[in-house]
C-alpha positions as CSV (number, residue, x, y, z in Angstrom):
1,X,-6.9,93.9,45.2
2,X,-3.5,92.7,45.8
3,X,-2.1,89.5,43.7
4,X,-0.9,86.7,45.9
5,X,2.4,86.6,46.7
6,X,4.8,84.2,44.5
7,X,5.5,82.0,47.0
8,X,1.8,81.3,48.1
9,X,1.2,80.5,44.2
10,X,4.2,77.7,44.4
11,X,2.5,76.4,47.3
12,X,-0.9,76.1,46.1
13,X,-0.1,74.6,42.4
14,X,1.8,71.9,44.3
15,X,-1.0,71.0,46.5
16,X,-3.7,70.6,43.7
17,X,-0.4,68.4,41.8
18,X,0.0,66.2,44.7
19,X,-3.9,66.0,44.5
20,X,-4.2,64.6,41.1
21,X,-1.7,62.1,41.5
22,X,-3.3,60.8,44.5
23,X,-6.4,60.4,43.1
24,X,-6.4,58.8,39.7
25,X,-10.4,57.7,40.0
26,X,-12.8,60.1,40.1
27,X,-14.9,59.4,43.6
28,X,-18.0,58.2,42.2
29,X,-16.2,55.5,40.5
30,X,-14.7,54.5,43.4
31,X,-17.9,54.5,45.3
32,X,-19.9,52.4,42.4
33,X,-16.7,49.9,43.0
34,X,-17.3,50.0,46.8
35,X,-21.2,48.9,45.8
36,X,-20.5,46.1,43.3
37,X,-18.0,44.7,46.0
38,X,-20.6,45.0,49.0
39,X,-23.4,43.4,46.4
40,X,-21.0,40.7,45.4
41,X,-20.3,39.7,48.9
42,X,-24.0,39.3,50.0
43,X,-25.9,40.1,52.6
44,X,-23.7,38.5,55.5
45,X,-20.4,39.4,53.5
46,X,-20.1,35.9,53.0
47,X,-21.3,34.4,50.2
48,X,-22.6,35.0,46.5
49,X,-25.5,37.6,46.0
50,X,-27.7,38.8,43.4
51,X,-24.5,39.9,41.3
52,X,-23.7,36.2,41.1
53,X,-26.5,35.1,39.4
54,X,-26.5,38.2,36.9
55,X,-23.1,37.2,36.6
56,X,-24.5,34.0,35.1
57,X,-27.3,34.1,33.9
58,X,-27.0,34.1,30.2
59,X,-24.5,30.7,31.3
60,X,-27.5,29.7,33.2
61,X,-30.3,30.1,30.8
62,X,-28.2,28.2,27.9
63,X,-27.9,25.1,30.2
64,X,-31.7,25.1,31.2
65,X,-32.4,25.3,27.4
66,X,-30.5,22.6,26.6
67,X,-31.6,20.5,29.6
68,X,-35.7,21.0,28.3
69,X,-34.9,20.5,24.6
70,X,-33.3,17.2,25.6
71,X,-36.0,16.4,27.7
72,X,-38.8,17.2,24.9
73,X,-36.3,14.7,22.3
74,X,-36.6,12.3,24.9
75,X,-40.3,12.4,25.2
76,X,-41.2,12.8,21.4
77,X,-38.3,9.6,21.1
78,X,-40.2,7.3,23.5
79,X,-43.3,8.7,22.0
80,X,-42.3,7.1,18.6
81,X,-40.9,4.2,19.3
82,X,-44.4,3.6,21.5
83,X,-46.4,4.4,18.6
84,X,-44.2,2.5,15.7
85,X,-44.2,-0.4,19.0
86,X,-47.7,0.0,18.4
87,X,-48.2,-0.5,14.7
88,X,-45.7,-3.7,14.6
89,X,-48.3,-5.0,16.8
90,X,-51.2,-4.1,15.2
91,X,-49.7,-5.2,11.8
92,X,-48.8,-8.6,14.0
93,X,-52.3,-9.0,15.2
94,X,-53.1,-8.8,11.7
95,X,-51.1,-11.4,10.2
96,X,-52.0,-13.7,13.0
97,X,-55.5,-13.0,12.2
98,X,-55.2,-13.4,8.4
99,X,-53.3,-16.4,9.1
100,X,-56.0,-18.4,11.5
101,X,-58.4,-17.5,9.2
102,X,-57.0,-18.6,5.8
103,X,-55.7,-21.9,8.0
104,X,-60.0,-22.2,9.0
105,X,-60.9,-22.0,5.1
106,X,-58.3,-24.3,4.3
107,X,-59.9,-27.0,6.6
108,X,-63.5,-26.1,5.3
109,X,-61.9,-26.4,2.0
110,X,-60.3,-30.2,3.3
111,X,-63.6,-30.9,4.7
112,X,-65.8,-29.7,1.5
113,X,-63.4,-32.0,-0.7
114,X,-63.8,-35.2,1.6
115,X,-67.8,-34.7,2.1
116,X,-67.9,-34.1,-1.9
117,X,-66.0,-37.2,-2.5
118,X,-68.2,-39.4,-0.2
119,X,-71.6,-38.1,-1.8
120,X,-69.7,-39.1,-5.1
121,X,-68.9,-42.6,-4.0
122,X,-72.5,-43.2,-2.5
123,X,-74.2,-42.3,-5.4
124,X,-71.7,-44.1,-7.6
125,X,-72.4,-47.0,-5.6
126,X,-76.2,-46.8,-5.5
127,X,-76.6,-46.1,-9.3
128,X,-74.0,-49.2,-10.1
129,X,-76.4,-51.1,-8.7
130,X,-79.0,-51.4,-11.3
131,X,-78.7,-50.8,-15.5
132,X,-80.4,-47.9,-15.3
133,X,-78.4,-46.6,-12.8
134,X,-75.5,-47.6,-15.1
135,X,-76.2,-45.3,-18.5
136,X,-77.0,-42.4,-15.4
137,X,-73.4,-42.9,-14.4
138,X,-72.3,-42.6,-18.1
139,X,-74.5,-39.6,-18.9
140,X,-73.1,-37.8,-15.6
141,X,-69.6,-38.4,-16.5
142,X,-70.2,-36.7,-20.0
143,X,-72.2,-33.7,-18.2
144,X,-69.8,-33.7,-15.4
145,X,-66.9,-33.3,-18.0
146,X,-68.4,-30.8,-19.8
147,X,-69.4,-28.7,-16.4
148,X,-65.6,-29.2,-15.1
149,X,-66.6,-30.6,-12.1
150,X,-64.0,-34.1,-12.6
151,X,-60.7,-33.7,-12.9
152,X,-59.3,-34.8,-16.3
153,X,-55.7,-35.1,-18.1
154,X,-54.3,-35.6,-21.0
155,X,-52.1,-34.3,-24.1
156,X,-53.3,-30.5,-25.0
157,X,-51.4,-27.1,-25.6
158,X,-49.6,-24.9,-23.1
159,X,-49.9,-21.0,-23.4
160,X,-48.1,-19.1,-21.3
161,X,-48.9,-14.9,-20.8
162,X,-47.1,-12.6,-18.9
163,X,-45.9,-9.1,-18.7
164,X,-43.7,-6.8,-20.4
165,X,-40.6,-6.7,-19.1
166,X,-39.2,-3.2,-18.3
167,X,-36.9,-1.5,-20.7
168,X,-33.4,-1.3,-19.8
169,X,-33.4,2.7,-20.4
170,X,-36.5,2.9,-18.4
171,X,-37.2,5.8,-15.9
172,X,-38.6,4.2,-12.8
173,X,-39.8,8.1,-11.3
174,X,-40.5,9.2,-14.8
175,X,-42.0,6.6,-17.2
176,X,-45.0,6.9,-18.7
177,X,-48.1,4.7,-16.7
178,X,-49.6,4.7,-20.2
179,X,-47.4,2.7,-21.6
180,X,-46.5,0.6,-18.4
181,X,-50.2,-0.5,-18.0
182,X,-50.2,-1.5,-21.8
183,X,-47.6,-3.9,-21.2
184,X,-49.6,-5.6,-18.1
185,X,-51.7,-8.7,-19.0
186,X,-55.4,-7.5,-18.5
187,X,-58.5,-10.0,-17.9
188,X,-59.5,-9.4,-21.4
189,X,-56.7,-11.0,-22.7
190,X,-57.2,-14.2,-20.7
191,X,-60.2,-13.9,-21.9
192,X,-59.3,-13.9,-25.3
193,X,-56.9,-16.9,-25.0
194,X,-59.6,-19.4,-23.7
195,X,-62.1,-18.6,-25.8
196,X,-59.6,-19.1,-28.6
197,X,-59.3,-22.2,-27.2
198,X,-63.0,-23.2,-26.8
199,X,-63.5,-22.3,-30.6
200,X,-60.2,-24.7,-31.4
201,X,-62.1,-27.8,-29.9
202,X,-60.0,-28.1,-26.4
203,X,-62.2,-30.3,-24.5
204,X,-60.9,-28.7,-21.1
205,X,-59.1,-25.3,-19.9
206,X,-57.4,-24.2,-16.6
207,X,-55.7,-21.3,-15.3
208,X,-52.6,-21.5,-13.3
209,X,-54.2,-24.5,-11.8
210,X,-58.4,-22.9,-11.4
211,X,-60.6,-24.9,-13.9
212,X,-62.9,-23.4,-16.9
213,X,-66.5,-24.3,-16.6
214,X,-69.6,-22.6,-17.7
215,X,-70.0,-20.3,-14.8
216,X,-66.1,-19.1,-14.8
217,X,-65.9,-15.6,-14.3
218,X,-62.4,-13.9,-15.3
219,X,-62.4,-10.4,-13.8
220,X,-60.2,-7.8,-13.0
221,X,-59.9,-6.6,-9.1
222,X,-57.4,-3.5,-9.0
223,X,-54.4,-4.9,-10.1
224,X,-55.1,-8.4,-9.3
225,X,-57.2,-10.8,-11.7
226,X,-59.5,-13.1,-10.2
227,X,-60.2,-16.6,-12.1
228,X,-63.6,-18.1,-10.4
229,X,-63.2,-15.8,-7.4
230,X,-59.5,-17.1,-7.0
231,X,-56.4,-14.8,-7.5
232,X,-54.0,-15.9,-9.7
233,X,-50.6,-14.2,-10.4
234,X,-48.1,-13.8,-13.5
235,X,-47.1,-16.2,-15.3
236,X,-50.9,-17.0,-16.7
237,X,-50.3,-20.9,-17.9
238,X,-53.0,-21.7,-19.8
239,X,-53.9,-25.3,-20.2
240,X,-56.1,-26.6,-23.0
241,X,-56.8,-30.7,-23.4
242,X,-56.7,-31.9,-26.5
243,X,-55.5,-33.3,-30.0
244,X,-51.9,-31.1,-29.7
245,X,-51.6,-30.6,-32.9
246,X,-54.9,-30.3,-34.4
247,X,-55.5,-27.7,-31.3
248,X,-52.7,-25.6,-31.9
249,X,-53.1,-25.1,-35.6
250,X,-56.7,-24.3,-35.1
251,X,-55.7,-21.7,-32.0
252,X,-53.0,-19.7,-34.2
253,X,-55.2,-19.5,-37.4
254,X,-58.4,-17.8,-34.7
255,X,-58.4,-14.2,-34.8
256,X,-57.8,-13.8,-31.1
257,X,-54.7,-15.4,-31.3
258,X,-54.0,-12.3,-33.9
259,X,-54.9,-10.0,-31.2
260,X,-53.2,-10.9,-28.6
261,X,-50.2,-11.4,-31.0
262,X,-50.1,-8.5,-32.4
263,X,-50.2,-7.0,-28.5
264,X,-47.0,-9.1,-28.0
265,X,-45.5,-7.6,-31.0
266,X,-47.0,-3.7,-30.0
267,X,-46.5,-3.8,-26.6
268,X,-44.2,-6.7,-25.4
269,X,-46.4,-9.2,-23.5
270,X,-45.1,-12.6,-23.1
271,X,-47.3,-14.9,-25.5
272,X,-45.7,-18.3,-26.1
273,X,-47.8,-21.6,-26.5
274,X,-46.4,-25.5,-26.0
275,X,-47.3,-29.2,-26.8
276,X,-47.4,-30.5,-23.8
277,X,-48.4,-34.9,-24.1
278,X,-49.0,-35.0,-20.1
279,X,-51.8,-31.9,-19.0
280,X,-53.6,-32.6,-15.7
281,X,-56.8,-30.5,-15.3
282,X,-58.3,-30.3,-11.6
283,X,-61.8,-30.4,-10.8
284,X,-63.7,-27.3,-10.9
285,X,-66.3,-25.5,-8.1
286,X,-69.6,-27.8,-8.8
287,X,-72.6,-25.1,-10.0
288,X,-75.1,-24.7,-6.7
289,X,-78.7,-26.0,-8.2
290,X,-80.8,-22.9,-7.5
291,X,-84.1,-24.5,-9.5
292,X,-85.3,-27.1,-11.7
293,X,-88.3,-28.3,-14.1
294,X,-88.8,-31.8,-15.5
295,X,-88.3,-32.0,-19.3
296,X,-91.8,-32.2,-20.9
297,X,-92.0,-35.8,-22.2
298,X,-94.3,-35.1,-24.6
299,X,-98.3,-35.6,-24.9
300,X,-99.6,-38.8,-23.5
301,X,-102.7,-40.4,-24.4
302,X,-105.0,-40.9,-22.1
303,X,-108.7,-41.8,-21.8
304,X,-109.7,-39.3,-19.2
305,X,-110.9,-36.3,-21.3
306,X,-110.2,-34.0,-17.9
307,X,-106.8,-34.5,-18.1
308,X,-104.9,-32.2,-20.3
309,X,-102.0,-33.3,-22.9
310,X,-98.9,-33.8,-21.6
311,X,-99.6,-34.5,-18.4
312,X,-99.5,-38.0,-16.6
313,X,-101.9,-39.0,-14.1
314,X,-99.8,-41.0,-11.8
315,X,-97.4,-38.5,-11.7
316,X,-96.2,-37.5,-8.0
317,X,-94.8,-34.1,-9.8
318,X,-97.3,-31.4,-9.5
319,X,-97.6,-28.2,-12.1
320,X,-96.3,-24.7,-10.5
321,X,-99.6,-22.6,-9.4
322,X,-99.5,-19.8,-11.7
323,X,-102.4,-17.8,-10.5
324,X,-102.5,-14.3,-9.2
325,X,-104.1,-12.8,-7.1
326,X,-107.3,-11.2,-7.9
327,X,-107.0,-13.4,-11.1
């Protein structure tokens, strides 16, 4: 076989030159350009296709993101301020009903005080009426007195009782509650106070304005103390009627006093006590009458031998029935 001849080797390594430079992409590229193109231009060659919205999607899907995470801040926004809308006027409703009905008791209260004063004044007025009636009046202005059902005033002694006040280097987040709740003024230290008092010979006692009778109850509720079912808050003045200074020499030298001293000196309560010449005591709650016997007046004799001692015939009052049955 026969080489080719020079000449026809010039000619062809020129061609596949020429070639090379004429071409720079290979045809396949060129034909995946041709497609994007066609794809880009749609299906009428006119407008944006599919490739335009691949194009953007990722642009796309960030602004729809954003659009429902504002709308869900929205919602959840108007969803609280509905429900804290709510609770302002629930908590309104509240107050308005706290308020109408602490404004009703306060009339009952008014109403209570002006029927009690008119029963007093009748049966002032009926008993004046006759000497009998006269030593009744005196003997229920002594009982009345001693129940704390008049007001009364007077010279007497002041005490005063609070609590602790906080240390200066004290940690609010944290202190010790065992020592905080040592320097708050309990019931039993009220308690201690009046019947320190009592023992010294005061003739009558109040609490931050509630009167000391027989059937006073001080007792703690939570955090609150209640004096005769009434709340009363710090400072505790303690009013006490009587001879100032016999009263207050007789009060420090009780061993109560000691106590609650020494709880001043231990644990910082505020315990101070005052002569005071000018003490006005309200009136107290008047004790409900549940039950009542006659005092037995002692045997009287009598010439009917049925009748047993101690017992009068004309009597209208008639002996409780104290059989069972079966007896």
């Amino acid at each position: 076989m026969s080489a080719p001849a020079p000449g026809r080797q010039r000619s062809l390594g020129a061609s596949l030159l020429d070639q090379v430079l004429a071409e720079t992409l290979d045809p396949a590229y060129a034909q995946a350009a041709a497609a994007r193109t066609a794809r880009a231009a749609g299906p009428d060659g006119g407008g944006p296709g599919p490739g335009w919205l691949r194009r953007y999607r990722g642009q796309l899907l960030v602004a729809l993101t954003l659009l429902l995470a504002g709308l869900l801040a929205s919602i959840t926004y108007d969803e609280a301020a509905a429900g804290a809308q709510g609770r302002d006027q629930a908590r309104q409703a509240l107050r308005d009903d706290i308020g109408e009905q602490s404004d009703t008791a306060d009339d009952l209260t008014a109403q209570l005080e002006e029927l009690t004063a008119q029963v007093t004044r009748t049966r002032q007025q009926a008993l004046e009426a006759s000497v009998v009636g006269q030593r009744a009046l005196e003997q229920l202005a002594v009982a009345g007195q001693a129940a704390a059902v008049v007001a009364v005033s007077g010279p007497g002694l002041r005490v005063t009782m609070d609590n602790a006040p906080p240390a200066a280097d004290s940690d609010p987040v944290g202190g010790s509650e065992e020592v905080a709740g040592a320097g708050i003024v309990q019931d039993g230290d009220l308690q201690l106070v009046v019947n320190a008092l009592w023992a010294s010979g005061a003739e009558a006692i109040s609490i931050n304005g509630q009167r000391i009778g027989a059937t006073t109850a001080i007792r703690q509720a939570g955090k609150a103390i209640l004096v005769d079912l009434n709340p009363v808050n710090t400072p505790y003045e303690i009013s006490a009627i009587g001879d100032p200074q016999d009263l207050s020499n007789a009060f420090l030298s009780t061993p109560e006093a000691s106590v609650v001293a020494g709880l001043s000196r231990d644990y910082g309560l505020v315990f101070e006590f005052a002569r005071d010449e000018d003490l006005a005591l309200p009136a107290g709650t008047s004790a409900e009458l549940r039950w009542a016997t006659p005092l037995d007046p002692g045997p009287v004799p009598s010439s009917d031998p049925g009748t047993a001692p101690g017992t009068d015939p004309g009597s209208d009052l008639v002996a409780p029935d104290r059989t069972t049955d079966g007896g």
